[in-house]
C-alpha positions as a Markdown table, in Angstrom:
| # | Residue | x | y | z |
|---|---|---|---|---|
| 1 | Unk | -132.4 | 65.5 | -123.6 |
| 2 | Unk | -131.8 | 68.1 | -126.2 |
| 3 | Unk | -134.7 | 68.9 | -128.8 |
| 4 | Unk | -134.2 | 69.5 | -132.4 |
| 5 | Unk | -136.2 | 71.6 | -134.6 |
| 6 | Unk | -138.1 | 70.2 | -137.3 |
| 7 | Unk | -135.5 | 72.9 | -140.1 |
| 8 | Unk | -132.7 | 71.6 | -137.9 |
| 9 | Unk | -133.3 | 67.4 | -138.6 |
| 10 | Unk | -134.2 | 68.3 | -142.5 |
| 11 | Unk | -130.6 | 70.1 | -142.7 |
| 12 | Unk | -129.0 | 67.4 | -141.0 |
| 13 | Unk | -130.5 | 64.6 | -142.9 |
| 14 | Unk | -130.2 | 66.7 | -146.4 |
| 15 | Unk | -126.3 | 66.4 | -145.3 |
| 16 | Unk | -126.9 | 62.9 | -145.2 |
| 17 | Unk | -128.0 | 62.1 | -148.5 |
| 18 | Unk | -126.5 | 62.9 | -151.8 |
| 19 | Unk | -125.3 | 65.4 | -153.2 |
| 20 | Unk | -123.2 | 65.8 | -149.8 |
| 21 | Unk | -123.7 | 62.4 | -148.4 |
| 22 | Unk | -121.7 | 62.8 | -145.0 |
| 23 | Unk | -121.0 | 60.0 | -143.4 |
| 24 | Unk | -123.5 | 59.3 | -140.2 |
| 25 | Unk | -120.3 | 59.7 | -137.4 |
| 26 | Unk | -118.7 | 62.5 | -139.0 |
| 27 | Unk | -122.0 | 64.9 | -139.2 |
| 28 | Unk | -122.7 | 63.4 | -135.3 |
| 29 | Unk | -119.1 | 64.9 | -134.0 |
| 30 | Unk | -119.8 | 68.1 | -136.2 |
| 31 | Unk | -123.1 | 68.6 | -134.6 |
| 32 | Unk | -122.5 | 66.9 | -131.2 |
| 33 | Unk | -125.4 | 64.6 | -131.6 |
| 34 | Unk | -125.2 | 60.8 | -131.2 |
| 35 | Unk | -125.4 | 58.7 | -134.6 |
| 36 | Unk | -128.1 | 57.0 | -133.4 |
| 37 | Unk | -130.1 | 59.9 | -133.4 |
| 38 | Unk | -128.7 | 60.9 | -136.5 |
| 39 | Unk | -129.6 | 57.6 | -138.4 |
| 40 | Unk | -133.1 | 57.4 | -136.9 |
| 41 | Unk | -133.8 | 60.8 | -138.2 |
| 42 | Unk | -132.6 | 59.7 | -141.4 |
| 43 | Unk | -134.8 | 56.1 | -141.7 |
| 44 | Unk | -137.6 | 58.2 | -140.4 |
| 45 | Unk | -137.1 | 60.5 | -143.6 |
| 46 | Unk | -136.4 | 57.9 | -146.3 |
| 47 | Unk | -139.6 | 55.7 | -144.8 |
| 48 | Unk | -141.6 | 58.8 | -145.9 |
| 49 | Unk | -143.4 | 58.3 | -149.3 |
| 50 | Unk | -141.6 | 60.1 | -151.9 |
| 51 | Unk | -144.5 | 62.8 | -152.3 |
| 52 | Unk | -144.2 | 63.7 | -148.4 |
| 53 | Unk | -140.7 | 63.8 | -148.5 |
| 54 | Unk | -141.0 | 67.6 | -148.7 |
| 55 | Unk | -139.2 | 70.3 | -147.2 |
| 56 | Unk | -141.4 | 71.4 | -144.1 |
| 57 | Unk | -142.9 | 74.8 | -143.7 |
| 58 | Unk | -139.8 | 76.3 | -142.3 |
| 59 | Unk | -137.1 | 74.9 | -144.1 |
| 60 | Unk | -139.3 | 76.4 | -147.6 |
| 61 | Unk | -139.6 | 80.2 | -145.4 |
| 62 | Unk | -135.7 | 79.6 | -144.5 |
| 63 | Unk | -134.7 | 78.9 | -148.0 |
| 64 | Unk | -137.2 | 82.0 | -149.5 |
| 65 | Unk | -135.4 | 83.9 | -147.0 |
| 66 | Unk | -131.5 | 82.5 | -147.9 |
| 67 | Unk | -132.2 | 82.8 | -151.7 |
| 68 | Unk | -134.4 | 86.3 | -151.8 |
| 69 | Unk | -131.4 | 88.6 | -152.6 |
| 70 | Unk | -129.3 | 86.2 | -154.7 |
| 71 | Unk | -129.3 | 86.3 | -158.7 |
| 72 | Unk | -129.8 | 83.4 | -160.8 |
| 73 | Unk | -126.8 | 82.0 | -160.7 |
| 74 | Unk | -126.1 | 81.9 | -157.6 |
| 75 | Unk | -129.7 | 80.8 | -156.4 |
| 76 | Unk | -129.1 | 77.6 | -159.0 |
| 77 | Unk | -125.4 | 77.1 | -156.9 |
| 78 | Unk | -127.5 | 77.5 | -153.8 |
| 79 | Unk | -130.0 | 74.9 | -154.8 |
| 80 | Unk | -127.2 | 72.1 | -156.2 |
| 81 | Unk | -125.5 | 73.1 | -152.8 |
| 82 | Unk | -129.0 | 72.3 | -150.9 |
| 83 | Unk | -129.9 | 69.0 | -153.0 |
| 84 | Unk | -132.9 | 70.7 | -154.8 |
| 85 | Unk | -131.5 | 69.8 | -158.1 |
């Protein structure tokens, strides 16, 4: 059994959810991981209250890191692209 970072599941469910909103079997073939897994993931994260629905540690580091050299504009079409606004 595979095992799935903590930044990996938040991408995958933030692909999930609006703005994107992939549908469940078409982000499972893209990532080779079953729906199932893929849908639990995302109950688990929508059963959170809305105030722990935060990005983890590591998805907040990896989006410093993306975002660091990038100017305003493209930072705000980075965040719109990421579902932080």
């Amino acid at each position: 059994m595979a095992r799935y970072g903590q930044s990996f599941k938040d991408r995958a469910v933030a692909r999930l959810l609006p703005p994107e909103s992939v549908a469940v079997q078409t982000l499972a073939r893209e990532l080779s991981i079953s729906a199932a897994t893929l849908a639990r993931w995302r109950a688990e994260a929508l059963s959170q209250p809305v105030g722990e629905r935060g990005w983890s540690a590591g998805a907040r580091f990896e989006a410093v890191l993306s975002t660091a050299a990038m100017d305003e504009a493209s930072k705000g079409a980075w965040c719109r692209e990421h579902g932080v606004y």
